[in-house]
N, C-alpha and C positions, 0 to 999 in steps of 0.2 A: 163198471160204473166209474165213473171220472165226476170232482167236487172241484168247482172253482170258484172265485170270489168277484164280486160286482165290485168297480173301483166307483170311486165319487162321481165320475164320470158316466158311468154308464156302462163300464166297457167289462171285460171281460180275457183272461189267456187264453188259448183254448190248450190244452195239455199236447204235448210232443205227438203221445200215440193217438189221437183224436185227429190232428193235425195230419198224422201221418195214414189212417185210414180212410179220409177225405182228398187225401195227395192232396192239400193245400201248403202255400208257400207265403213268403211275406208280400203282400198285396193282391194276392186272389181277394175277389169278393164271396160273398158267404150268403145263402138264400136261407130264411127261417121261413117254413112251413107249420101253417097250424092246421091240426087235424084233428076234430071229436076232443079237443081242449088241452092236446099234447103239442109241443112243439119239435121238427126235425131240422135238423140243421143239414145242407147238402151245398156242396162245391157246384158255382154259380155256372162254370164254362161246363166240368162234366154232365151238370143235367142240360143243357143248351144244348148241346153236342148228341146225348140221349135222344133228345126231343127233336132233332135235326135227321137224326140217324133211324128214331120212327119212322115220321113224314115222308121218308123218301123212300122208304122198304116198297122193294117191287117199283119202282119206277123205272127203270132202268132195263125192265122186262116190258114194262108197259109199254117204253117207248123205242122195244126194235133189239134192243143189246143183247148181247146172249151168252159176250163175258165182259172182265174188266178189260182186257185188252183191245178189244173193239170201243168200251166207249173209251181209254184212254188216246185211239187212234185218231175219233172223230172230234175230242178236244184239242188236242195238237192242231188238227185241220183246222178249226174254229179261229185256235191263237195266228195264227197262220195269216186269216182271212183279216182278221182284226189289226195287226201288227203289218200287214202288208210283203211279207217275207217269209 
């Protein structure tokens, strides 16, 4: 458990190892989640990144691929086609 203090402001430190459990840095943003009347604090890109990295699970099967290297070959073709070179 980590005890910090509300400035007049509003604001808040969040403590080194807090910071450092979150791999947050100076200007990440920060997501506060409220749940059943608790609130969680979670690193704004890591959960985006989570919730990206869901969405996608199995597409890549769904659409043909059968490793990364196949579809890193049909991107390359793609930039190719796009960039004209």
């Amino acid at each position: 458990m980590e005890i910090t203090k509300l400035s007049d402001k509003g604001q808040i430190t969040l403590p080194i190892s807090i910071r450092k459990k979150l791999q947050l840095k100076a200007g990440d943003k920060v997501v506060i989640l409220e749940e059943n009347g608790r609130f969680y604090m979670e690193n704004s890109a890591l959960m985006a990144f989570s919730k990206v990295a869901n969405d996608f699970k199995g597409a890549a099967i769904e659409a043909g691929f059968n490793s990364e290297d196949e579809m890193q070959d049909y991107m390359q073709e793609i930039r190719k086609e796009v960039r004209g070179y």
